[in-house]
C-alpha positions, 0 to 999 in steps of 0.5 A: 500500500505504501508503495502505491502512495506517492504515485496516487498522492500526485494524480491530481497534480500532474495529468502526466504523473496519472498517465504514468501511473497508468501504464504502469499499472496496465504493464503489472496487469499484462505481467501478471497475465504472462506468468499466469498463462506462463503456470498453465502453459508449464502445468499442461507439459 
C-alpha cells in the first residue's frame, strides 16, 4: 500500500504523473497475465 502512495498522492497534480501511473499499472496487469498463462502453459507439459 505504501508503495502505491506517492504515485496516487500526485494524480491530481500532474495529468502526466496519472498517465504514468497508468501504464504502469496496465504493464503489472499484462505481467501478471504472462506468468499466469506462463503456470498453465508449464502445468499442461
Amino acid at each position: 500500500m505504501s508503495d502505491q502512495t506517492p504515485c496516487l498522492s500526485y494524480i491530481a497534480s500532474s495529468p502526466m504523473l496519472q498517465l504514468i501511473c497508468s501504464l504502469d499499472h496496465v504493464a503489472y496487469l499484462i505481467d501478471n497475465a504472462f506468468a499466469e498463462a506462463n503456470a498453465i502453459t508449464n502445468s499442461r507439459l
